[in-house]
N, C-alpha and C positions, 0 to 999 in steps of 0.2 A: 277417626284417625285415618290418616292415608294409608290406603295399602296394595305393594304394589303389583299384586296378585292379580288386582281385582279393579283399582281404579287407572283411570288412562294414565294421565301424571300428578305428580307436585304440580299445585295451586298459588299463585300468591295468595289465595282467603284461606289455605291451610293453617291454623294456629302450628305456630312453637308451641315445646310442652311447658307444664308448669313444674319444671324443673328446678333444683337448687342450682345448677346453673345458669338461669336466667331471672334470675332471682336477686341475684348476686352480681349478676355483670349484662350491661347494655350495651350491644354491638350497635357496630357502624351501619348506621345507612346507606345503602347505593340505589342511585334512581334506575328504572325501567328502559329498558331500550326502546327506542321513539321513533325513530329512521332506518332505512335502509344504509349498511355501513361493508366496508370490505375489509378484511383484515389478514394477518398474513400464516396468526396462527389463533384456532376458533378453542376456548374449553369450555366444555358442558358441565356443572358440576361445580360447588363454591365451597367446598369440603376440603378437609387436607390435602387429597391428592390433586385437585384442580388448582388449587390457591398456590402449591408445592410448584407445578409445572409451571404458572403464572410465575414465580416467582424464578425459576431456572431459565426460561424462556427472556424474561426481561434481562435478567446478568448477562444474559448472551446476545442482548442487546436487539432483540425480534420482538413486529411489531404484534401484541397479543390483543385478546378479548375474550374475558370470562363471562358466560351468561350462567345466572342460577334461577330457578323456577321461583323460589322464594325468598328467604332469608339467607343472607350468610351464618351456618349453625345451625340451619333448622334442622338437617337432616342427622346422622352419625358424629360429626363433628361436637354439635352443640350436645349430644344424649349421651357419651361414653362414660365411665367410670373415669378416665383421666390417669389409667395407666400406661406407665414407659417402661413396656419390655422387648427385651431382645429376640423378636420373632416373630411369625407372621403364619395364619394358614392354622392347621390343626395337626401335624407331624412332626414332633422330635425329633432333634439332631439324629435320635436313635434308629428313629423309625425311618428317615432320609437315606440314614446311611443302608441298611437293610433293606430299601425300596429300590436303589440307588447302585452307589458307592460310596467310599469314602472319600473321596477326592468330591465329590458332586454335595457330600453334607457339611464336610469344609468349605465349602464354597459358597453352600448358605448360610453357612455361621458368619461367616467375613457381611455379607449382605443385611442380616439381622443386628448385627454388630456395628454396623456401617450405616444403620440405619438410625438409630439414637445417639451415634457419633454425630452424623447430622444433625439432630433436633437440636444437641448441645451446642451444638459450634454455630447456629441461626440464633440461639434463645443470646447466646454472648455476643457476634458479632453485630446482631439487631437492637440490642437491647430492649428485649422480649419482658412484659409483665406478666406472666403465668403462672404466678403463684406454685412454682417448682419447691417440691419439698422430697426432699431425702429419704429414706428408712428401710429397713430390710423388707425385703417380699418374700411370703412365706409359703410355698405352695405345702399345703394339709389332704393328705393319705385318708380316707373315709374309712376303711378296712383295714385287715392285715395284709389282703393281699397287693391293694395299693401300698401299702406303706413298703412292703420287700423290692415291689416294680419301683416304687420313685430310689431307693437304696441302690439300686442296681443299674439305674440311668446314672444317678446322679455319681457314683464311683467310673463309671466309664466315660461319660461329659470329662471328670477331673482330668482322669486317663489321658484321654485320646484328643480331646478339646480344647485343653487348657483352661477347663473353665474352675471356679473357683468356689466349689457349692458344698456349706454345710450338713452336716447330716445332722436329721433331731432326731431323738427319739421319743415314745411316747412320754416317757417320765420327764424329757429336756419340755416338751410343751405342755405339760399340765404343772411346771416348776413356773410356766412361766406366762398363762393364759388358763383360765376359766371356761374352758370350750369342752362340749361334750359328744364324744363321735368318731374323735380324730384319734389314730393310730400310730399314727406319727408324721416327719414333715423332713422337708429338703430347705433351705433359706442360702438367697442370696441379695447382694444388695441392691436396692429398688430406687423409685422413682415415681410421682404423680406430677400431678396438674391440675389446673382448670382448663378441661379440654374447650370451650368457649370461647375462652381469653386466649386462647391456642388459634383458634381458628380467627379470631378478628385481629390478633397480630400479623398471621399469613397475607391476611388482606389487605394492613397498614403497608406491611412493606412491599408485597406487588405492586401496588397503588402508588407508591414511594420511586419505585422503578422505573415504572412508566404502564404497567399495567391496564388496562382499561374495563372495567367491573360492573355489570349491571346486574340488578337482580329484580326479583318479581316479573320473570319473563321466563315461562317456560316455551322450552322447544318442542315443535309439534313434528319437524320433521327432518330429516337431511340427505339430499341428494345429490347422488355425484353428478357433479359439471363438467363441460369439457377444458375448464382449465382449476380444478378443486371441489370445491363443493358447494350448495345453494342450502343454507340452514334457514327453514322458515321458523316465528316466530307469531305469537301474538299481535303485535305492533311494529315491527320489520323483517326485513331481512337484512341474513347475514352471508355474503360471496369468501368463502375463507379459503384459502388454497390447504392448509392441511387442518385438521380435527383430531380433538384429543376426549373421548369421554370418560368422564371422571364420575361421574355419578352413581356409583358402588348398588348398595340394594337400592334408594331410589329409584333406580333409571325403570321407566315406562314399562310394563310389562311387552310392547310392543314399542322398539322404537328402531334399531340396527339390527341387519342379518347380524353384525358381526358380536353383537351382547345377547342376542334373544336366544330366551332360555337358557341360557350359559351360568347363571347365578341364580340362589336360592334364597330370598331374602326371607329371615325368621327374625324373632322377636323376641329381644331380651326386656327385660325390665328393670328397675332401680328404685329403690326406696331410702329417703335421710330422715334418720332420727334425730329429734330433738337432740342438744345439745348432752353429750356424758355428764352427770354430774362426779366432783372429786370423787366417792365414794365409788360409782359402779366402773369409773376408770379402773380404778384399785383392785376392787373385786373381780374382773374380766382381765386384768393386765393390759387394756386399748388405751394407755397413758399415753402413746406420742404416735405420733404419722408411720403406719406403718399398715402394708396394703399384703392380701392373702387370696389364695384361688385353693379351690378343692380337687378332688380327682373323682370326682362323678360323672358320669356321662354326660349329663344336663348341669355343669359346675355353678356351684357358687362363687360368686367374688368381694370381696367386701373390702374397704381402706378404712382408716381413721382419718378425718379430714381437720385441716390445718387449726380451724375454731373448736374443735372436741367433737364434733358430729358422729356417725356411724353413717356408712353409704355401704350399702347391702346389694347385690343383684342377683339376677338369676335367670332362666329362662322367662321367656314370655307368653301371653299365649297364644292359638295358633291362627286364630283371627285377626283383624285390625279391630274390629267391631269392641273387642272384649277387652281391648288392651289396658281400659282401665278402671275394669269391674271391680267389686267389694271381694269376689272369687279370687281372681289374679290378686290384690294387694295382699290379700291374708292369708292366701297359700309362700307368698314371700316373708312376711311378716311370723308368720311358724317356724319357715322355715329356722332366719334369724332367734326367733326364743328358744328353740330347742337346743340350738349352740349355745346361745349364751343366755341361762335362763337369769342371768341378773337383770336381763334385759329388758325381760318380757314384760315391764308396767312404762317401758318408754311410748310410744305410739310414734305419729310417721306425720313428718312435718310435709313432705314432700314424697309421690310418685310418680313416676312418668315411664314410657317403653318406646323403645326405638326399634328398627331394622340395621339387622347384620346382612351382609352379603357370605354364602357359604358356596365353595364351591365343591364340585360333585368330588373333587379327589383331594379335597383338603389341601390344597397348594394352591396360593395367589397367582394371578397373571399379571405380568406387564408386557402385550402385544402391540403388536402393529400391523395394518392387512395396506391394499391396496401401495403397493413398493412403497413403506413408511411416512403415509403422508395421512393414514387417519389410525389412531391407535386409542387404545384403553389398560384401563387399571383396576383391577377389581377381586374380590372373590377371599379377602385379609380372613373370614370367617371370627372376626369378633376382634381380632388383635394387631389394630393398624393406626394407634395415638403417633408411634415413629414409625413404623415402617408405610403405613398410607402415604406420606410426606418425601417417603425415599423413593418410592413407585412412582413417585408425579414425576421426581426428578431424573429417574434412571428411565422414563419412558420418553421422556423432552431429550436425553442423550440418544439412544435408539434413534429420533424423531431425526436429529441432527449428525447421526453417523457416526457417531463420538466409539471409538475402540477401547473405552473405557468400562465396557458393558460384558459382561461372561457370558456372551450369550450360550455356552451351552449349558447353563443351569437350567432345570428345568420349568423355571416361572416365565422363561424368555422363550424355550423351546418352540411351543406349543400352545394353542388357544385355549382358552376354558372348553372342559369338555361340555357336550350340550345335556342337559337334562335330559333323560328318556321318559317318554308318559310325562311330559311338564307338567300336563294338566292337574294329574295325581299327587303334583308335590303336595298342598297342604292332607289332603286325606294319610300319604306315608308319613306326614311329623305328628299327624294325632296318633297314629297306630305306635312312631318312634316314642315318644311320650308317656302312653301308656307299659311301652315296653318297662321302660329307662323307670318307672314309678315300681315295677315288679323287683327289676332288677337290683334297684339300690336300696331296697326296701330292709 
């Protein structure tokens, strides 16, 4: 498995995983870049956020070119759980406003909020195939004392946020779910996908635009020119006056001062289970579409998928090498039985593990260096099915000057901070891991 710690970049001979998303859906082909080409605006990256600015970029009527190293999908795009939630990064409204102010954690609610208002108003005005399904999302309390923290967020969110979030308590989810562990829970209403069908829609319609998309070409290099940039390539070159990179944890562990070392790419994983039969729907309560995250360190996430499925994740582990050992599959697969032990004689039709991009203070960036003519997007740390797609498009506004942008929120402020001791990051996730295994123990 790729990884990008360790290897130079994405391969076109990299396999996609053997995911139930590819399983189930066969994306579009695009051919390789062949020639030398000039263009006016370059993106690196064929993921939501590159396909998003592709697609912002063409409305505004500028001549674009997307290059992606492999597939469209191969990367995050094609491996997510195919969650739509309000937010991005790893800090709570709560924790925003506390780091912050309040006036600066309204401002990324409007942003997170604005961000799945966009995915809705592309899936309708596109007429988008995504297999979009409905149902509460239920974030599940491990302890008591998560259960009192999500109680106490989720009263002052109503507060102060306007937001609109249930309280459970343990006796409302064991009335109403076969699940062993949980404490209690916060539910509000939710939203999946098929993040695949997500990502080769993005592509129809740039391409529809006027967009111009190649893939199985990665980039080896990019140097400022003296009138933009000189992006070498496999099999051409590319003269682009500005650059946008979008390649989230893929991107080269060496590739830009302005990405290197600035992101953490780790390793989740996912598992579908055979089909629920009537019976263990009933006994578990996973009767309809209806998607949950935990409040562990190292979370679980799990939805009920549209055909009766179970899709399970969790971390990954801290290798590329391992990511899809007998180890990893059945430390995921316990995990799952122990929750739901009506479960545990299902087995697992399907595994596979991606890369997250995490950044060092939990807050995504959408910057711009050189007077806004090369910029990136990156750093969602696991939670970017809408808001990746709002970052392409809020960072093509930036690109184009547009005063539609808050720049003083702090995703806009400032660059990813850089990793200290880079080298150390996987050595500090096995040590974080073994921590997080003590702790939640």
């Amino acid at each position: 498995m790729y990884a990008p710690l360790i290897s130079t970049s994405v391969t076109p001979t990299d396999k996609s995983p053997a995911s139930y998303w590819h399983a189930t859906h066969q994306s579009e082909s695009f051919p390789s870049l062949s020639l030398n080409i000039d263009t006016e605006y370059l993106i690196i990256g064929g993921g939501y956020t590159g396909l998003s600015a592709a697609i912002a970029l063409a409305e505004a009527k500028k001549n674009v070119t997307l290059l992606d190293a492999n597939n469209i999908g191969f990367g995050c795009a094609g491996r997510n759980a195919g969650f739509v939630l309000s937010g991005s990064g790893r800090l709570s409204l709560a924790a925003i406003e506390k780091n912050f102010s309040k006036r600066i954690a309204l401002g990324m609610q409007r942003e997170f909020d604005d961000s799945v208002a966009l995915l809705h108003q592309r899936i309708s005005q596109y007429a988008m195939n995504v297999d979009l399904t409905k149902g509460p999302y239920i974030k599940l309390a491990h302890n008591k004392a998560q259960a009192n923290n999500l109680r106490q967020n989720a009263i002052r969110q109503n507060l102060h946020f306007g937001s609109s979030i249930q309280l459970l308590s343990k006796s409302d989810i064991d009335a109403r779910l076969d699940i062993r562990g949980i404490f209690g829970a916060v539910e509000t209403q939710g939203a999946c996908l098929h993040p695949l069908k997500l990502a080769d829609e993005y592509a129809r319609i740039s391409t529809q635009l006027g967009a111009s998309l190649y893939c199985n070409t990665p980039v080896s290099a990019i140097v400022k020119h003296h009138d933009g940039y000189k992006i070498a390539t496999t099999k051409g070159t590319v003269f682009a006056q500005n650059v946008i990179i979008a390649s989230n944890a893929y991107t080269p562990k060496i590739f830009h001062k302005a990405v290197d070392n600035r992101q953490f790419p780790v390793q989740s994983s996912i598992l579908v289970t055979p089909p629920l039969t009537p019976e263990q729907q009933k006994l578990t309560g996973l009767t309809s579409p209806m998607s949950f995250m935990d409040t562990r360190m190292m979370k679980y996430y799990y939805r009920v998928l549209p055909d009766g499925w179970l899709l399970f994740g969790g971390r990954g582990a801290v290798r590329g090498e391992n990511a899809n050992s007998k180890t990893n599959q059945q430390r995921l697969y316990h995990a799952m039985a122990t929750m739901f032990p009506a479960l545990k004689p299902l087995g697992i039709d399907y595994f596979w593990s991606g890369w997250v991009s995490v950044s060092l203070d939990s807050m995504p960036r959408i910057f711009t260096h050189d007077e806004g003519r090369l910029g990136y997007a990156m750093g969602y740390c696991g939670s970017g099915v809408a808001f990746a797609a709002y970052a392409g498009q809020q960072l093509v506004k930036r690109m184009l000057d547009s005063d539609s942008v808050d720049t003083s929120l702090p995703l806009y402020q400032s660059p990813l901070p850089r990793y200290p001791f880079a080298a150390c990051r996987r050595l500090a996730l096995r040590g974080l891991y073994k921590w997080a295994k003590i702790a939640q123990a």
